[in-house]
C-alpha positions in Angstrom: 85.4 119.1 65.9 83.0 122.2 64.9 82.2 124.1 62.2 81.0 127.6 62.1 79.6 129.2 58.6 79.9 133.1 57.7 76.8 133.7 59.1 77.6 132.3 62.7 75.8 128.8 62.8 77.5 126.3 64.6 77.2 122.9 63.7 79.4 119.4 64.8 81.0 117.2 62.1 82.9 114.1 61.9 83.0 112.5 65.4 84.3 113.1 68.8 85.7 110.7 71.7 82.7 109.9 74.4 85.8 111.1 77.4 85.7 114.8 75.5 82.6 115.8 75.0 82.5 118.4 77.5 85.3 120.1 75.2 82.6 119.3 72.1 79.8 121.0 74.7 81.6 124.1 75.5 82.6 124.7 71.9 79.4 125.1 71.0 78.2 127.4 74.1 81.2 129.6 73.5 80.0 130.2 70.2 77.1 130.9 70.6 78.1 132.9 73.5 80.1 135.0 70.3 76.8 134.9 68.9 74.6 136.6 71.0 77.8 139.0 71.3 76.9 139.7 67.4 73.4 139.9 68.3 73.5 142.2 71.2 75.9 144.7 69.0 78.8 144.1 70.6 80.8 142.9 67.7 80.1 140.9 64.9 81.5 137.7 63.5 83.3 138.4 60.1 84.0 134.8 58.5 84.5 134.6 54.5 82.0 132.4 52.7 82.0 128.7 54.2 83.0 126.7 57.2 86.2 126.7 59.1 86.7 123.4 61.7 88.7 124.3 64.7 89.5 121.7 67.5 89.1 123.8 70.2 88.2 127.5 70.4 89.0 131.0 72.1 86.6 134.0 72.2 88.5 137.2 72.0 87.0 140.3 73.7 85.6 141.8 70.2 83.6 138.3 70.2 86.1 136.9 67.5 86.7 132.9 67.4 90.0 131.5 66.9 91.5 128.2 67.7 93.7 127.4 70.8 96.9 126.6 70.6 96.9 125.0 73.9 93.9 123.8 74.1 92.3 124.2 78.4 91.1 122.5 80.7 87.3 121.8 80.9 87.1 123.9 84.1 89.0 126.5 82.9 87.7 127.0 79.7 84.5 127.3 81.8 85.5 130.1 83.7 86.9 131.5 80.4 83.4 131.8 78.9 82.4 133.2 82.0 84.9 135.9 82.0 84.3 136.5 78.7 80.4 136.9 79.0 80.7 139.6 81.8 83.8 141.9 79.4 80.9 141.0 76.5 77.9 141.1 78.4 78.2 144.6 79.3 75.1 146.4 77.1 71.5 145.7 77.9 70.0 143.0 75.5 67.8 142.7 73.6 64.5 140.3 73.1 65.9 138.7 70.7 69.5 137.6 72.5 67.5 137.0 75.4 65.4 134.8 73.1 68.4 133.0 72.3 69.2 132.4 75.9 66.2 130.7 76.6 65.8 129.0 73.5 69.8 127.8 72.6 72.0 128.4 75.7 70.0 127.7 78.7 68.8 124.1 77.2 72.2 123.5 75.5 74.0 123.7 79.0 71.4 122.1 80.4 70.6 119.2 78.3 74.3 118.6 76.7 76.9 119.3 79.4 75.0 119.0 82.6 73.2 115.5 81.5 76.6 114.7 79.9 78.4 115.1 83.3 75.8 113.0 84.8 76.0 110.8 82.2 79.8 110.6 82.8 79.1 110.0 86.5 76.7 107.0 85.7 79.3 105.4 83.1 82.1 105.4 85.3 79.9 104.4 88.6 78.8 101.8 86.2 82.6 100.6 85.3 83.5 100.7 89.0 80.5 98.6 90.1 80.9 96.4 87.1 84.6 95.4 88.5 83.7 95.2 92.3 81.3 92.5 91.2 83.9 90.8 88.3 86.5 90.9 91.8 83.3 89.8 94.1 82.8 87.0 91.9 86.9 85.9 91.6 86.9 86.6 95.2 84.5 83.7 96.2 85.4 81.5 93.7 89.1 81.7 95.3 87.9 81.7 98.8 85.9 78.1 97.3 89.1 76.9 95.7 90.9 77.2 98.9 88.4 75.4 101.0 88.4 72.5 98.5 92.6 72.4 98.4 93.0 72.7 102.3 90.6 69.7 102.3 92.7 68.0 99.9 95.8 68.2 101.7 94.4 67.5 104.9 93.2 64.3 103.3 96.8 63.8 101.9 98.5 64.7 105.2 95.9 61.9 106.6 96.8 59.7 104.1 100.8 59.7 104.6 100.3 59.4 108.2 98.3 56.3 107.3 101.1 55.1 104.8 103.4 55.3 107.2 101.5 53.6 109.7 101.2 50.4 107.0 104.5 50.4 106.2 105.7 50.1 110.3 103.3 47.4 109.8 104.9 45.8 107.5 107.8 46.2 108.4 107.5 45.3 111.5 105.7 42.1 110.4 108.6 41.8 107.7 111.1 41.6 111.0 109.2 39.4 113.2 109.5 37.3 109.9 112.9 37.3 109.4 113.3 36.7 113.3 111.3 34.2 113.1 113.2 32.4 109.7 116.7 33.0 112.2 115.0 31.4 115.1 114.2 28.7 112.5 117.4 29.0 111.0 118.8 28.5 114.4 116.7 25.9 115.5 117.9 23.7 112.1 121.5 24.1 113.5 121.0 23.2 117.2 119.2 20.2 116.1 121.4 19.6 113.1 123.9 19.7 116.2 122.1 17.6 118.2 121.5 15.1 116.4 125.2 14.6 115.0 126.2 14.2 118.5 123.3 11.6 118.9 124.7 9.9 115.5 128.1 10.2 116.7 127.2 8.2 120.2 125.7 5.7 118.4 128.6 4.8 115.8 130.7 5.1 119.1 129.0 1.8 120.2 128.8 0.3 117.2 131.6 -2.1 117.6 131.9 -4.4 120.2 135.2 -5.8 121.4 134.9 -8.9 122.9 137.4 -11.4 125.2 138.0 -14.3 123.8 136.0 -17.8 125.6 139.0 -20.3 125.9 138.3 -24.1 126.1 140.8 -26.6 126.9 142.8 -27.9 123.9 142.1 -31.4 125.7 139.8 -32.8 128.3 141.1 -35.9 131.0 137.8 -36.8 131.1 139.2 -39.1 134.2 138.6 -35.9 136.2 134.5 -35.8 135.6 134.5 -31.9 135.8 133.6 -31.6 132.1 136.5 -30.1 131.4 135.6 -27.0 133.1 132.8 -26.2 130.9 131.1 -24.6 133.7 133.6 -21.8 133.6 133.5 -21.6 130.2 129.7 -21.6 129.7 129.8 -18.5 132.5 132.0 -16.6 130.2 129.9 -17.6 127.2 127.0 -15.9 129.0 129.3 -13.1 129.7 130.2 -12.4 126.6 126.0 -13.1 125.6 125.0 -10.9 127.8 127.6 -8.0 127.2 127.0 -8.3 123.3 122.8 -8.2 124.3 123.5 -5.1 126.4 125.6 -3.5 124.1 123.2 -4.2 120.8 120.4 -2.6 123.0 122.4 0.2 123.6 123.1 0.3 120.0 119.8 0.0 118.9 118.5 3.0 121.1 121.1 5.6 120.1 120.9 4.2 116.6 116.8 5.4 117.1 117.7 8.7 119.1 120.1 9.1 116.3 117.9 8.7 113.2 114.9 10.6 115.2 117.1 13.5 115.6 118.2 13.5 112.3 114.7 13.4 111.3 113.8 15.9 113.1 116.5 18.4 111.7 115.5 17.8 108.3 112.1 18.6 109.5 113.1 22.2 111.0 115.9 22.8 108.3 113.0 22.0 105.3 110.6 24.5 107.5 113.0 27.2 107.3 113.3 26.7 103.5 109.2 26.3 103.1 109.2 29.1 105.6 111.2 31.3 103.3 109.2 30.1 99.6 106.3 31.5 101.7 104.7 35.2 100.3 105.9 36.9 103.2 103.5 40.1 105.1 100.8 39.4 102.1 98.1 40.8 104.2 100.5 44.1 105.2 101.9 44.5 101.9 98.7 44.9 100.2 97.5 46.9 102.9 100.6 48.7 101.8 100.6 49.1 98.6 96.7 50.0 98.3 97.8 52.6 101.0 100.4 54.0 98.6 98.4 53.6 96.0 95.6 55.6 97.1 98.1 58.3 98.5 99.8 58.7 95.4 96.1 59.4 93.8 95.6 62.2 96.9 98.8 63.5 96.8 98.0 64.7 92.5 94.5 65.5 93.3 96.0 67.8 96.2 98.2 69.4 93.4 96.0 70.3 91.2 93.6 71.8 93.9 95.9 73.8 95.4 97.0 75.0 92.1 93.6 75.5 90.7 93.3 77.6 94.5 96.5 79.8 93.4 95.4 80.4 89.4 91.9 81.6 91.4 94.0 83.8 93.6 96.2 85.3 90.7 92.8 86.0 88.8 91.8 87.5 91.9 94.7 89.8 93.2 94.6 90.7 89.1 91.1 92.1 89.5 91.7 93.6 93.0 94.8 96.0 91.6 92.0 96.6 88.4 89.7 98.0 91.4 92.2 99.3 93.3 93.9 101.3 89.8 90.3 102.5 88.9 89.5 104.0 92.0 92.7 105.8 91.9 92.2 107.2 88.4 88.4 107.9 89.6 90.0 109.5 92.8 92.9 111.7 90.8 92.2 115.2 89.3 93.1 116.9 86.7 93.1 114.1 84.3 92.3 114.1 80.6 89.4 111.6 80.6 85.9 110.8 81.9 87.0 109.5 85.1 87.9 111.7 87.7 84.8 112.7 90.2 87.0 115.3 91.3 87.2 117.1 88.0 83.3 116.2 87.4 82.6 118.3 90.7 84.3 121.2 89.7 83.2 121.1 86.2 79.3 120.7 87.7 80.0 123.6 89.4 81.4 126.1 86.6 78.5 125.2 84.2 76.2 126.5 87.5 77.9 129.3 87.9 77.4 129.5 83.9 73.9 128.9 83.9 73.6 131.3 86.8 75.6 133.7 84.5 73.1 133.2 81.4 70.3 133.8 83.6 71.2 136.9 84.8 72.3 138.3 81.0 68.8 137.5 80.2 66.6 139.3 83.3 69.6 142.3 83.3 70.6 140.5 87.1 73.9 140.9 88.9 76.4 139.7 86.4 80.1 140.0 89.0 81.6 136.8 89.8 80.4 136.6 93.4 77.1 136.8 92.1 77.2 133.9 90.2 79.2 131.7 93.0 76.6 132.3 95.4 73.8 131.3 93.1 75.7 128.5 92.0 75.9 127.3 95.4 72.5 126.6 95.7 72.8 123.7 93.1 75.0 121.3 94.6 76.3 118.1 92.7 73.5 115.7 92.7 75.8 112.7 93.3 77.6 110.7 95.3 80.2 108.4 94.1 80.5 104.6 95.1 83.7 103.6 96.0 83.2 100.3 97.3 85.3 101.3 100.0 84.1 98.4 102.4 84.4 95.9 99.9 87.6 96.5 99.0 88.5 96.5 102.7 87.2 93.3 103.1 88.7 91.9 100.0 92.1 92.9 101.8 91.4 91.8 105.3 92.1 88.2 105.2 96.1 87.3 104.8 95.5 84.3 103.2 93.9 86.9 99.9 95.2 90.3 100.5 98.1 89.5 97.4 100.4 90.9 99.8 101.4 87.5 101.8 104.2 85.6 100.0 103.6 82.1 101.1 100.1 80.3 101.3 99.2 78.0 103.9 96.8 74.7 103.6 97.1 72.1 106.1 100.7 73.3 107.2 101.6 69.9 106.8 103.8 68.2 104.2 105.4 64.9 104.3 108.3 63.1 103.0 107.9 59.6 101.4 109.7 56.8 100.1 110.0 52.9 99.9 110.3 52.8 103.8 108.6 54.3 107.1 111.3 55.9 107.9 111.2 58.0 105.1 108.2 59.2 105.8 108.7 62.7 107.7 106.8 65.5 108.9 107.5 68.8 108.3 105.7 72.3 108.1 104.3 73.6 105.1 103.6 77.0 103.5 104.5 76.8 99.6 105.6 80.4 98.2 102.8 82.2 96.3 103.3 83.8 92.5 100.9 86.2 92.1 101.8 87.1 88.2 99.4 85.6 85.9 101.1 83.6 82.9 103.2 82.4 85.8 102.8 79.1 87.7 101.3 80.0 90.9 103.3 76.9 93.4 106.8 75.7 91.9 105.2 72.0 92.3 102.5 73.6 89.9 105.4 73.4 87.0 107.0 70.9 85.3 110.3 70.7 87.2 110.5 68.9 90.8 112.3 70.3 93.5 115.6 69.4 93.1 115.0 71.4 89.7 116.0 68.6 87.6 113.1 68.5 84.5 110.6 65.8 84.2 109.1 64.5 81.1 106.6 66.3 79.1 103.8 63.8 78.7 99.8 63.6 78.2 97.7 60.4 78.9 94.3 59.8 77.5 91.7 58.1 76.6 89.8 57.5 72.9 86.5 56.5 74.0 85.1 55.4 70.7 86.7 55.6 67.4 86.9 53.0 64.1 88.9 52.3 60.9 90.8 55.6 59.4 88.6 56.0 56.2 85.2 56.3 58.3 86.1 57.4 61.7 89.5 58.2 62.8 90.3 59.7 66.5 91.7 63.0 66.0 94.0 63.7 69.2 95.2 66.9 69.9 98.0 67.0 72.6 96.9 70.1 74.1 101.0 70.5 75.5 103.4 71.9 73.2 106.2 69.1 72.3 109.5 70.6 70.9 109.9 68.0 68.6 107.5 64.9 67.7 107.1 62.7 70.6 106.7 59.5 71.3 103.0 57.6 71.4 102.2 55.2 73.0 99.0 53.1 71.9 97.2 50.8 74.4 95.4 47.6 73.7 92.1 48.0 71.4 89.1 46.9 73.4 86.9 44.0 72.3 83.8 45.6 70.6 83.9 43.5 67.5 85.0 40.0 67.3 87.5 40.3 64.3 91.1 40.6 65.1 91.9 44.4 64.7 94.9 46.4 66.0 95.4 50.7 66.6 97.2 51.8 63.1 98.7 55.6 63.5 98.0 57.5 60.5 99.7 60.7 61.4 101.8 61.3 64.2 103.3 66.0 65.0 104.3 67.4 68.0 100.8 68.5 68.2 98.8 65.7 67.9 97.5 62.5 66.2 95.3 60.8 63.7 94.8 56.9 64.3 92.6 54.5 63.1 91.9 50.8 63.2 93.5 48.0 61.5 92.0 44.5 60.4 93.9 41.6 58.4 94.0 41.6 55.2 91.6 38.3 55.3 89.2 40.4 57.3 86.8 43.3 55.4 88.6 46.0 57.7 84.7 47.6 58.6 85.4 47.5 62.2 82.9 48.6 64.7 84.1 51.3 67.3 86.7 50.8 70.2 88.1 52.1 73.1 91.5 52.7 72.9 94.3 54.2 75.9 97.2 56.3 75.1 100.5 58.2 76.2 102.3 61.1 74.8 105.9 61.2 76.0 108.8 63.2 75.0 112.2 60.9 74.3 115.0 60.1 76.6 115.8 58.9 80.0 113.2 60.2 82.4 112.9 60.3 86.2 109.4 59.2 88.2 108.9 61.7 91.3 110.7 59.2 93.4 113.9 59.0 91.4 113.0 55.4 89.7 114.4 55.7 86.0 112.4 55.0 82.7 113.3 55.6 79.4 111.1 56.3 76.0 112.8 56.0 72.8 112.0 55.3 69.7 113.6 52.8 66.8 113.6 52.2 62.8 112.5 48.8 62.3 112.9 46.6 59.0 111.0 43.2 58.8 109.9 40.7 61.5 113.5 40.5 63.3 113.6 40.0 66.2 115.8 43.2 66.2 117.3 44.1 70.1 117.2 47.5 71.4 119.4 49.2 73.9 118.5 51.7 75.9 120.7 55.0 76.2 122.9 56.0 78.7 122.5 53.8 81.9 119.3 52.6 81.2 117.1 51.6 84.3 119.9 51.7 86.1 120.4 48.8 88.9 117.4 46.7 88.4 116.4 42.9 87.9 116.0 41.8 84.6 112.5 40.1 85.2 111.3 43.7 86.6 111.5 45.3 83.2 108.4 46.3 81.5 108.3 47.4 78.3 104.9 48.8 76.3 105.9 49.1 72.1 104.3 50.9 69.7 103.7 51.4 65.8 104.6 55.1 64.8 103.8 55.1 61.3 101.5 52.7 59.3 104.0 52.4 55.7 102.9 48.8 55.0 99.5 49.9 54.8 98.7 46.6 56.5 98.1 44.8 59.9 101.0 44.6 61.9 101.9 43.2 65.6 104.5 44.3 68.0 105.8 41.7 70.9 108.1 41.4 73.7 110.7 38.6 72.8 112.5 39.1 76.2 113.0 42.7 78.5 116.3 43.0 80.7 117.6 46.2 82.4 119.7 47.5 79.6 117.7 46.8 76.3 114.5 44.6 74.9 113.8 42.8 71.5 111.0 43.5 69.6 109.2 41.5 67.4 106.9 42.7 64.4 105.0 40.2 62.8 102.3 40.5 60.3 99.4 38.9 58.9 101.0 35.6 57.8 100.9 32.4 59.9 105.4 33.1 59.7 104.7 36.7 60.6 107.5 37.4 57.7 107.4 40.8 56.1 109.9 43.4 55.0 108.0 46.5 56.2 109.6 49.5 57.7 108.3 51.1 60.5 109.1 53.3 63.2 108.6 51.8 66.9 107.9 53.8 69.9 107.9 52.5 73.4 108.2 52.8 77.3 110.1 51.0 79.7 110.0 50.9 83.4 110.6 49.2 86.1 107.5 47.4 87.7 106.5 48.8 90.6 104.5 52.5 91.9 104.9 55.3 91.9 104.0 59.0 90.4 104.9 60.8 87.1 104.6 64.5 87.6 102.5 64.2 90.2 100.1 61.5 88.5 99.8 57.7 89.8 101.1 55.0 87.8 101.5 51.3 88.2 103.7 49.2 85.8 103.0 45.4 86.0 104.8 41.9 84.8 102.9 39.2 85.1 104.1 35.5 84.2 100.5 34.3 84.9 99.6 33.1 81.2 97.3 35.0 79.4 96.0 32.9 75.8 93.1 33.4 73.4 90.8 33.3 76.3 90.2 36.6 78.2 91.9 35.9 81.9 91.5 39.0 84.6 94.2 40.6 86.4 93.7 43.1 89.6 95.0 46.5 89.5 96.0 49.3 91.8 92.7 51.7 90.3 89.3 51.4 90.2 88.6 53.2 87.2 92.0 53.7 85.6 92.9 56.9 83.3 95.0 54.4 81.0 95.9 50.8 80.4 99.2 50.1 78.0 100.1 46.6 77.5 102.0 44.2 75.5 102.7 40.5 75.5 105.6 38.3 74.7 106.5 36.1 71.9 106.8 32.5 73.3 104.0 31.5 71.0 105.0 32.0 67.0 101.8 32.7 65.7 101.2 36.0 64.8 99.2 37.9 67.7 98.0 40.9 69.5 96.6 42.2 72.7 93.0 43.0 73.4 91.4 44.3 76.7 87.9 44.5 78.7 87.6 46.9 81.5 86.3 46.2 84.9 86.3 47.1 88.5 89.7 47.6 89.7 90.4 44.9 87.3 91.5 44.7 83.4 90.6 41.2 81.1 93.5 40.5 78.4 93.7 38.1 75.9 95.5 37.2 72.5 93.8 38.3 69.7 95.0 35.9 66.8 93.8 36.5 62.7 92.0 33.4 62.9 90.4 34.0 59.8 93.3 34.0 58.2 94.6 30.6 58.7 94.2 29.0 62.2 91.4 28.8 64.8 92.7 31.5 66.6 94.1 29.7 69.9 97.4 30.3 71.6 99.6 29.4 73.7 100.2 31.0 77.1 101.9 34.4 76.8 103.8 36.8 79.3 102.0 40.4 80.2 104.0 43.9 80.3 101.4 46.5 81.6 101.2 50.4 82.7 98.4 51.7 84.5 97.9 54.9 84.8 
């Protein structure tokens, strides 16, 4: 806005939007345009005492200011001053208007609104180049992002041709097997056969019938033929010889008999030994590492590919900023700073002005086509950037023009499974959402592709955190749970020596305080510990391959044992001794150590255990128990690798080692049973593809801290 006092000076108050000045700028030169009318005695300005503020002005043809209704347009209200300096501009000045020209006017165009047009030009080149390089820089860092996800799903597509390969192995070694156990199998029959038939020949001569040797009832021994012994001693050694014939005859089929019959027990305990044998053990952890390994590709190829498509939203979002900025920049007759169009024109009214000025001050040519042609010989002094090649270029390639709807990687997908023939290849070329706030890949959300949801979870790690009072671990979820979820608390590591267990202080769907725990009999100043964790929303969940598992919670009074059922079908059609199951403290009421075990774990339920600090373990706390349970076996979790272990192999107060599916895993949940009274709980040590358990007993308390063997339930994410 302006002000003009009664005696014609003009001066600017309050403030003014940078995009108008030009309006500020001509205000002023049309009034002192109506000024040096006063001063050349063409009219005078009549104003009662003070200032009047107008937003925009008019000067009439007796050199009279009012304000505009309607306010113009910069370029017209240019060529309004002009025509009104030639109706005004018609007597001969004198030296002290043209003193006014040279000193006020002349500078005032020349230094206000042609450096301010220039100083437009230089803003809004500036704004322009400032957003080709913000879309440069998105531009390579997408064009990066891809490179690193089409390498990932090659390796993935090279991995699942791999898995599939190990699993024809082992299968096919799983066949020859079970050929080999029928050909065995077969084998104990035939000679099971054989030597029935052998046993049967021999009982078949195992009686002998034999013909009576008659000798006379009375001898005349008158005769001298000894009664006809002769003819009796030749059937005696008849009858001798048929019985030695016969009892060697026995005697071999009994041998061929008992040899065969040896000989069957031989093959049919084979095929028994044959199937107690692991079978494949060499294919099936080729296998399994195989699958293992894939599983770990197959979510790192995720999240590249959707770390690739956030790049490319951020991207095609900065490439329609460019694109709607050179349109604006490009448009005229718009009622900001940016068109160059409008800038042009306006650069050449205020020549044509200047031109104008100068001629009312040397008594030139004053018409209209005077002050074109001299206005001409100014040109505009710049030339806009558009970026036009860049922009081009930013377009050229379909993979990031935002205009292709699908996005291709390797091309390659495959189907898995438990099996080689699952394991399918297909073409691949996800659909591509290009809105930000959107996932950019459906796989990128959290619902598969069948649609159905998957759990809501977050698995962690506290690295180093002690007892609540000094140094709780703070955990902050960083995904929004509905309702309070379920956590999950791994083993404590092994740091300090005193028995100590995780103790939850404070448990929102947002996150967690927890702290560490030691016995009563203990001065609960423990040293700091690792400690793994996972955040799961309740119910029955589904793994990416369909295999069930469900996380509930319970309220839990005393040492029980107290048996839980899980809802609805549970784990479905599982073995008992498959069941895993990971519990865990929710709240910390007793304000004292507590342990959680595993009393036994079938398909449609568990019992829990929750002992304290006293050799019984009795108490009559009240606590709420969280926990998982899962089949053991692999698979994937949204995407991310798990492994979910039972192991019979008797851990006690000594650390013992088992191999694991991961290098360096993410998280480790475990529990142990309760075949062992004594209170207890579970500690672990970290190694190489390998985790070190053991019972951690309050030995302080009131035993030497040994235990018997107990049974392991682990996760391994």
């Amino acid at each position: 806005s302006v002000s003009v006092a009664s005696d014609g000076v003009v001066s600017s108050v309050d403030s003014y939007l940078l995009n108008f000045h030009t309006y500020f700028y001509l205000s002023i030169v049309a009034m002192k345009l109506a000024l040096l009318c006063a001063v050349a005695g063409a009219a005078r300005i009549t104003r009662e005492a003070g200032t009047v503020s107008v937003s925009s002005v008019s000067v009439a043809s007796d050199g009279s200011i009012s304000a505009a209704v309607n306010p113009q347009s910069r370029h017209d209200l240019l060529l309004s001053i002009q025509q009104k300096a030639e109706q005004l501009m018609g007597t001969k000045l004198t030296d002290e208007a043209k003193k006014i020209i040279d000193d006020t006017l002349l500078p005032t165009v020349r230094d206000e609104i042609q450096a301010g047009i220039l100083k437009e030009f230089e803003t809004t080149q500036t704004m322009l180049d400032d957003e080709i390089a913000r879309l440069q820089g998105s531009a390579s860092r997408t064009k990066t992002s891809k490179g690193v996800a089409d390498e990932a799903d090659q390796v993935l597509v090279g991995c699942r041709s791999q898995e599939k390969q190990t699993l024809t192995q082992l299968e096919a070694c799983q066949q020859e097997r079970q050929q080999k156990a029928l050909d065995m199998a077969a084998q104990c029959e035939a000679k099971k056969d054989h030597s029935q038939q052998l046993c049967a020949a021999k009982d078949a001569v195992k009686d002998l019938s034999l013909e009576a040797a008659c000798t006379p009832s009375k001898c005349d021994m008158s005769t001298g033929d000894n009664c006809g012994m002769e003819e009796v001693m030749k059937m005696v050694d008849g009858i001798r010889a048929q019985i030695h014939n016969r009892q060697e005859e026995y005697n071999s089929k009994a041998k061929a008999c008992a040899e065969a019959e040896q000989e069957a027990l031989d093959a049919c305990s084979a095929v028994e030994a044959f199937a107690d044998q692991e079978a494949c053990v060499a294919e099936k952890s080729a296998a399994q590492a195989q699958s293992s390994k894939c599983q770990s590709n197959h979510e790192s190829a995720r999240l590249a590919k959707c770390e690739f498509g956030a790049e490319l939203q951020g991207k095609c979002s900065d490439l329609g900023d460019v694109k709607d900025l050179v349109s604006k920049i490009q448009a005229s007759a718009r009622d900001d700073s940016l068109s160059e169009s409008d800038r042009q024109d306006e650069w050449q009214a205020v020549q044509r002005l200047t031109c104008l000025l100068i001629a009312l001050r040397d008594d030139g040519d004053l018409s209209a086509e005077a002050a074109q042609k001299c206005a001409a010989d100014i040109p505009y002094p710049k030339t806009f950037n558009y970026h036009a090649a860049a922009i081009a270029e930013m377009e050229a390639d379909e993979q990031f023009n935002c205009q292709a709807t699908t996005v291709r990687f390797s091309g390659v997908q495959w189907s898995s499974g438990d099996y080689s023939g699952a394991f399918q290849e297909s073409s691949s070329s996800p659909a591509m959402t290009y809105t930000i706030g959107e996932q950019p890949f459906e796989f990128c959300s959290l619902s598969d592709s069948e649609g159905q949801a998957k759990v809501a979870f977050v698995v962690g790690s506290i690295p180093s955190f002690s007892n609540a009072p000094s140094s709780p671990a703070h955990v902050a979820f960083g995904q929004g749970f509905s309702d309070t979820p379920v956590l999950i608390c791994g083993p404590l590591s092994r740091n300090g020596g005193d028995t100590a267990t995780a103790e939850v202080t404070l448990l929102s769907a947002s996150g967690a305080s927890v702290g560490i725990r030691e016995p009563g009999c203990y001065d609960n100043k423990h040293t700091t510990e690792r400690m793994d964790y996972l955040v799961a929303e309740h119910g029955v969940h589904f793994t990416d391959q369909g295999v069930p598992f469900v996380v509930g919670n319970i309220s839990m009074s005393g040492k029980g044992p107290q048996d839980v059922s899980f809802p609805g079908n549970g784990l479905g059609d599982v073995a008992d001794d498959t069941v895993v199951v990971i519990p865990s403290l929710q709240t910390a009421n007793a304000d004292a150590w507590l342990a959680l075990r595993v009393a036994s774990a079938r398909k449609a339920g568990f019992t829990v255990v929750m002992t304290s600090e006293e050799k019984s373990g009795a108490n009559s706390f009240v606590e709420e128990i969280g926990y998982i349970a899962i089949p053991a076996g692999s698979g994937t979790i949204g995407g991310r690798a798990y492994h979910a272990y039972r192991h019979s192999a008797a851990v006690t107060h000594k650390f013992l080692s088992y191999d694991i599916a991961v290098a360096a895993p993410e998280a480790v949940l475990a529990a142990i049973s309760y075949r062992g009274g004594d209170p207890a709980d579970v500690r672990i040590s970290y190694g190489n593809s390998k985790v070190s358990l053991m019972v951690d007993e309050p030995q302080k308390c009131w035993g030497d801290g040994a235990h018997t063997t107990e049974e392991v339930h682990m996760v391994v994410f």
